[in-house]
TIGUKE-867926 format. One line per field, with one value per residue: residue number from 1; residue in three letters; z, x, y of N, C-alpha, C, O in turn. Coordinates in steps of 0.1 Angstrom, whole numbers, plus 5000, padded with zeros to 4 digits. Each point is the difference from the previous one (the first is absolute). Layout:
k: [NUM_...]
r: [ALA_...]
n_zz: [Z_...]
n_xx: [X_...]
n_yy: [Y_...]
ca_zz: [Z_...]
ca_xx: [X_...]
ca_yy: [Y_...]
c_zz: [Z_...]
c_xx: [X_...]
c_yy: [Y_...]
o_zz: [Z_...]
o_xx: [X_...]
o_yy: [Y_...]
***
This chain:
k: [1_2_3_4_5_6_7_8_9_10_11_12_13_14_15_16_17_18_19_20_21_22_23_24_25_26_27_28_29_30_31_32_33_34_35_36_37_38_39_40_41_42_43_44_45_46_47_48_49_50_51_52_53_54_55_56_57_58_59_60_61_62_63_64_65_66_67_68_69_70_71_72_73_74_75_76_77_78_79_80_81_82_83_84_85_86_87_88_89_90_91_92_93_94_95_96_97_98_99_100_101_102_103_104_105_106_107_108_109_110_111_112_113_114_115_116_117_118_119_120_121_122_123_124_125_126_127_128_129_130_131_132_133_134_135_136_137_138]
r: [UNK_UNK_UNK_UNK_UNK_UNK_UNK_UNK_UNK_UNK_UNK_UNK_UNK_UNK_UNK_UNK_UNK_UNK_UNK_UNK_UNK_UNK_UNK_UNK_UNK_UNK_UNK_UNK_UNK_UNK_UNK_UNK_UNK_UNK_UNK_UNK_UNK_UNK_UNK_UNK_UNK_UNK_UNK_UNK_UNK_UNK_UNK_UNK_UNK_UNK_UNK_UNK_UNK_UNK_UNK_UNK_UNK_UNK_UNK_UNK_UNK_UNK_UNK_UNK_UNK_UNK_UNK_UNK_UNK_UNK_UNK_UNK_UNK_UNK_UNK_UNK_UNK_UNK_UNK_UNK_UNK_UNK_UNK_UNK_UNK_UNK_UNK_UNK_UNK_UNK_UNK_UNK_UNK_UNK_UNK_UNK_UNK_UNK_UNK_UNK_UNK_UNK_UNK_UNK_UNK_UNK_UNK_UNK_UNK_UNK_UNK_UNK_UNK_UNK_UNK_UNK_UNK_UNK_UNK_UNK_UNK_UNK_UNK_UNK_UNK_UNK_UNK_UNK_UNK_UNK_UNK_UNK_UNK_UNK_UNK_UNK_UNK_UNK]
n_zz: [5143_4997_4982_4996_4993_4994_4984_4999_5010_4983_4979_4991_5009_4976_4989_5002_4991_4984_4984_5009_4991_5016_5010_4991_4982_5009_5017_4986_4994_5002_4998_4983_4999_5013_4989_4983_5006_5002_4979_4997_5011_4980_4992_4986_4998_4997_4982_4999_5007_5020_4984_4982_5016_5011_4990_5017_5017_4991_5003_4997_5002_5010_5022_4996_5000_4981_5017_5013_4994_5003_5019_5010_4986_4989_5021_4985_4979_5007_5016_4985_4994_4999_5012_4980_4997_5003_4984_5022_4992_5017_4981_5000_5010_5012_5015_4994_5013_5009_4999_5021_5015_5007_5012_5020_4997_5005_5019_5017_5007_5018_5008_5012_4982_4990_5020_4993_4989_4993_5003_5010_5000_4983_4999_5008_4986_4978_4993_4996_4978_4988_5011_4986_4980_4997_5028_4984_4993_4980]
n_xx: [4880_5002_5001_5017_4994_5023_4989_5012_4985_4986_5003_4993_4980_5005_4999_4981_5025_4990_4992_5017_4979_4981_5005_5003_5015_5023_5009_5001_5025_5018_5000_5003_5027_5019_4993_5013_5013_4993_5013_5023_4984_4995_5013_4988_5022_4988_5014_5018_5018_4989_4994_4983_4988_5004_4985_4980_5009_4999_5019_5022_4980_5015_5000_5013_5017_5003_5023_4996_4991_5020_5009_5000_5014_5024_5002_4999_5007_5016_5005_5002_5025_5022_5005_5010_5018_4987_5019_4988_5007_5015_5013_4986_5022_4988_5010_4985_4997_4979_4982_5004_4994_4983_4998_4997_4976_4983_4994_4998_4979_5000_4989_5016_5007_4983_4991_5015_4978_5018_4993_5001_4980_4993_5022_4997_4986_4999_5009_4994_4998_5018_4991_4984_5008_5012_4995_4995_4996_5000]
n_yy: [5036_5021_4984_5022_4979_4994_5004_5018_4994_4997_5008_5018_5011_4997_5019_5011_5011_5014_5002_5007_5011_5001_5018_5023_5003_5001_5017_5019_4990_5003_5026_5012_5003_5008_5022_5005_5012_5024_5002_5006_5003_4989_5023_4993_5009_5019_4998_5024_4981_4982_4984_4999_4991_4986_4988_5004_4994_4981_5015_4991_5010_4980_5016_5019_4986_5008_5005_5023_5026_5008_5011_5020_5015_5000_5017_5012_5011_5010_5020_5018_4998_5007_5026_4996_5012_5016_4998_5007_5018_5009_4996_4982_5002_4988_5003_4990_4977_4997_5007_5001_4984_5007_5014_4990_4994_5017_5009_4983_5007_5020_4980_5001_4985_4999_4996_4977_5003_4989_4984_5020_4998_5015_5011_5021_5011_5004_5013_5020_5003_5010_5022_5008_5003_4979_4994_4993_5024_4988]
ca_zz: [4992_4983_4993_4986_4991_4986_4995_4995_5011_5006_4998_5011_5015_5000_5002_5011_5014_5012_4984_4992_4999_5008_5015_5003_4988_5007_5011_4999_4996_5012_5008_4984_5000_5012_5001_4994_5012_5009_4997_4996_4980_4986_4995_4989_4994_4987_5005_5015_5012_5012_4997_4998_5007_5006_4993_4999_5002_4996_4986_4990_5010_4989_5002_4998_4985_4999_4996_5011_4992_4987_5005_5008_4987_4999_5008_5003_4993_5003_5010_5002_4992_5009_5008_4989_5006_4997_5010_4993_5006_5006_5004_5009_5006_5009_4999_5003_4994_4987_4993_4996_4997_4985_4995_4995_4991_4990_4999_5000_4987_4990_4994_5004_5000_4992_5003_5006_4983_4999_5017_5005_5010_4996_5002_5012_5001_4993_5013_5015_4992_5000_5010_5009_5014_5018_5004_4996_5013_5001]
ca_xx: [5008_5002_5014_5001_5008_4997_5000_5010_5005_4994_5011_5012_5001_5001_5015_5006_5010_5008_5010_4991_5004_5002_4995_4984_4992_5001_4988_4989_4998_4999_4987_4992_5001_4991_4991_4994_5004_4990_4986_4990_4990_5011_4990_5002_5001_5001_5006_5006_4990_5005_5015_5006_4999_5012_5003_4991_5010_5012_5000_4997_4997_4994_4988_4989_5004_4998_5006_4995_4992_4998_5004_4986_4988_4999_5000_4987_4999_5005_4997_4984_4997_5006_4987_4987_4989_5001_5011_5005_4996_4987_5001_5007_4998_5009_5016_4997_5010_4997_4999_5018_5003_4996_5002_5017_5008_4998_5011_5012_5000_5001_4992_4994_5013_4998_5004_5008_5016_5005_4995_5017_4999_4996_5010_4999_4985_5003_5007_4993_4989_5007_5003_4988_4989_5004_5006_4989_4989_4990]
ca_yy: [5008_4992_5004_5002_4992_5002_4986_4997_5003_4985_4989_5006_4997_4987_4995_5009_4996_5011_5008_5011_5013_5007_4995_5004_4990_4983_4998_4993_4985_4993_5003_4991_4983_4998_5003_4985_4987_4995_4996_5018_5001_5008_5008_5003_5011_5008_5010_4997_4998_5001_4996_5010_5013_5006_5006_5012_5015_4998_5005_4988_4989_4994_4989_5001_5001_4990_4984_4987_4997_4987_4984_5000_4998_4986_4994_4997_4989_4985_4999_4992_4990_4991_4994_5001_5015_5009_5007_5014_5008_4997_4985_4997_4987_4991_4987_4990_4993_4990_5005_5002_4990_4998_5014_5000_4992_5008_5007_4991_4991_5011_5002_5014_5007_5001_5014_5005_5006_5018_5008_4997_4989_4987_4987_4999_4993_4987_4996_4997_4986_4986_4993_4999_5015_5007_5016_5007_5003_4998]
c_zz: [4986_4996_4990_4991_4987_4992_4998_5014_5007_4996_5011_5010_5002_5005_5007_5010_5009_4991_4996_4998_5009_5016_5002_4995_5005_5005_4996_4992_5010_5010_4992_5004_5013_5001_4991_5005_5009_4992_4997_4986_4993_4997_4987_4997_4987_5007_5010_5011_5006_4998_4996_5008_5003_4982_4987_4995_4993_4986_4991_5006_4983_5002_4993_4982_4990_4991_5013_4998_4987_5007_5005_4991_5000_5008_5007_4991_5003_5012_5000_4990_5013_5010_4997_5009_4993_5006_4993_5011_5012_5006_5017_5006_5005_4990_5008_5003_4985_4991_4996_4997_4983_4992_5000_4997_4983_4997_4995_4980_4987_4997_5005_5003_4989_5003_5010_4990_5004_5020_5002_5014_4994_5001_5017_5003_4995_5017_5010_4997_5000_5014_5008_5010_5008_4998_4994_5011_5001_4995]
c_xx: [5002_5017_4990_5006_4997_5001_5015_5007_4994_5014_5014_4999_5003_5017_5007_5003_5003_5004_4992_5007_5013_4999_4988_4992_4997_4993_4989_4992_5000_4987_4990_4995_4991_4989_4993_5005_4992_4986_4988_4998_5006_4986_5008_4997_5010_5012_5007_4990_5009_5018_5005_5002_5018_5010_4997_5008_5006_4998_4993_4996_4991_4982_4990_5003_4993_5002_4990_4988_4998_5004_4987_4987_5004_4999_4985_4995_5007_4991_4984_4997_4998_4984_4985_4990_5008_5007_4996_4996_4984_4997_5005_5002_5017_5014_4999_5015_4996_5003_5018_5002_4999_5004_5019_5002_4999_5014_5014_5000_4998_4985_4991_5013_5001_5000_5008_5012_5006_5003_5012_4998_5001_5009_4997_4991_5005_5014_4991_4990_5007_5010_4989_4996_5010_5002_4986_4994_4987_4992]
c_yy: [4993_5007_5001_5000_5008_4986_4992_5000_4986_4994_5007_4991_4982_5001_5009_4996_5009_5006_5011_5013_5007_4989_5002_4989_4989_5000_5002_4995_4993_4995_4994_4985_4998_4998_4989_4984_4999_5003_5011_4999_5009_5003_5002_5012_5003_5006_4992_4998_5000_5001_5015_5012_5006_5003_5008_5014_5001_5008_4990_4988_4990_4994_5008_5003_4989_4988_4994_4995_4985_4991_4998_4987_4986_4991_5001_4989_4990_4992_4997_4989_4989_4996_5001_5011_5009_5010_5014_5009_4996_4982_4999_4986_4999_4996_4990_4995_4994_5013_5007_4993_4998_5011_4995_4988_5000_5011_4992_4992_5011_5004_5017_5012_5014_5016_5004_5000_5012_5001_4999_4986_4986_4991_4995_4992_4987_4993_4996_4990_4992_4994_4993_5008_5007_5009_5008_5003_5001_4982]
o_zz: [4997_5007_4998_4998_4997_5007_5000_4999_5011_5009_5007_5000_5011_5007_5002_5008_5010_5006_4994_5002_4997_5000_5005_5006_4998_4997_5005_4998_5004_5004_5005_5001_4999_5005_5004_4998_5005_5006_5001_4990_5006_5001_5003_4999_4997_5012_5004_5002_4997_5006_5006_4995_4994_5000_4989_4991_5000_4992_4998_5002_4992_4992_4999_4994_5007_4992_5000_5001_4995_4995_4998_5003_5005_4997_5010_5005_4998_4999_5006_4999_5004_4999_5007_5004_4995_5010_4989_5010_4997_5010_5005_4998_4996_4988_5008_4995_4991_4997_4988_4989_4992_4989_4990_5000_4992_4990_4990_4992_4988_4994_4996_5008_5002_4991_5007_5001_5004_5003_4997_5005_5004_5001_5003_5008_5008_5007_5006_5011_5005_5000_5010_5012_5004_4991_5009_5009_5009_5001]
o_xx: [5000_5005_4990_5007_4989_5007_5000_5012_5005_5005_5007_5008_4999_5005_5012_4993_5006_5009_4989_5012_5012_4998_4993_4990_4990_4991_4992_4988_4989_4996_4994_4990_4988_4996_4991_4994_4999_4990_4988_5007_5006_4990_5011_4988_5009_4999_4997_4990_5010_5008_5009_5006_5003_5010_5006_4998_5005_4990_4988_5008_4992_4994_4989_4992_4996_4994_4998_4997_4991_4997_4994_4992_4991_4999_4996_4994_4994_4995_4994_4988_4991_4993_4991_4988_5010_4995_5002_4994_4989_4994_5008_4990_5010_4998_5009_5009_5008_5012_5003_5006_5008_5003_5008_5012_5007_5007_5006_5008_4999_4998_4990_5001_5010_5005_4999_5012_4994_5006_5006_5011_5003_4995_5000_5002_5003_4998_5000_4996_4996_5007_5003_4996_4999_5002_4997_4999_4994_4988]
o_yy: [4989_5009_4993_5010_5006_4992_4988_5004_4997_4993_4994_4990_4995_4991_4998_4993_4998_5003_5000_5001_5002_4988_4991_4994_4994_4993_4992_5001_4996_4989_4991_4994_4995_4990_4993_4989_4988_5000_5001_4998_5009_4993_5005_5002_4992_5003_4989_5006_5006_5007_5006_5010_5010_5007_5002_5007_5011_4996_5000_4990_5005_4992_4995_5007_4991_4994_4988_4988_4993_4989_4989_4992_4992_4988_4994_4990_4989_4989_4991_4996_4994_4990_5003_4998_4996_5006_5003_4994_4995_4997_5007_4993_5005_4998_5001_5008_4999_5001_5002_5002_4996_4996_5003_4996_4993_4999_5005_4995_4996_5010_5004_5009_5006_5007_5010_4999_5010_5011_4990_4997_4989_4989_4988_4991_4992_4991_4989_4994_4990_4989_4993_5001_5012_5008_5008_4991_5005_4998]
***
């Protein structure tokens, strides 16, 4: 099985504790996390993907607007600076440990932070970097 990732969602899943939208939203983040913990391949997509599904319905749902679109866009630029490939639609590959590993300690030092300007998570995420990780589910 593959996750369907939007680009800006490679830095989300660094610091996800359990916090989110809704209940529906947590679980399945939750279910997300799991499924890349044991190592299920990220498919890069355009657009809301797995994360966004439970908040699909929603009148003013922000996944498919685009302040998410423009985070997608720098975090794909940061992210494929970082693992020198190409973050865009159709890509695919593993979260490795090495590879998080490297993706948050990039995160921790800002250098792929860049599209998490403006995001209402963003004091939660810098918290959850500067404590090292804990508590993260993935």
């Amino acid at each position: 099985m593959t996750v369907r990732l939007r680009s800006h969602h490679l830095l989300c899943l660094l610091t996800y504790v359990g916090k989110g939208y809704s209940a529906a939203f947590i679980a399945n983040y939750d279910a997300i996390a799991k499924r890349l913990g044991r190592g299920e391949d990220v498919l890069i997509v355009s657009g809301p993907d797995d994360i966004c599904q439970p908040m699909l319905g929603e009148a003013e749902s922000h996944c498919s607007g685009e302040s998410a679109a423009g985070r997608d866009e720098l975090a794909a630029r940061d992210v494929g600076k970082l693992l020198a490939r190409r973050i865009q639609a159709g890509a695919r590959f593993s979260l490795d440990a090495a590879t998080l590993a490297s993706l948050r300690a990039a995160f921790s030092t800002g250098v792929t932070r860049d599209a998490c300007q403006g995001c209402e998570w963003a004091g939660l995420c810098s918290t959850v970097a500067a404590g090292g990780y804990r508590d993260v589910r993935l």
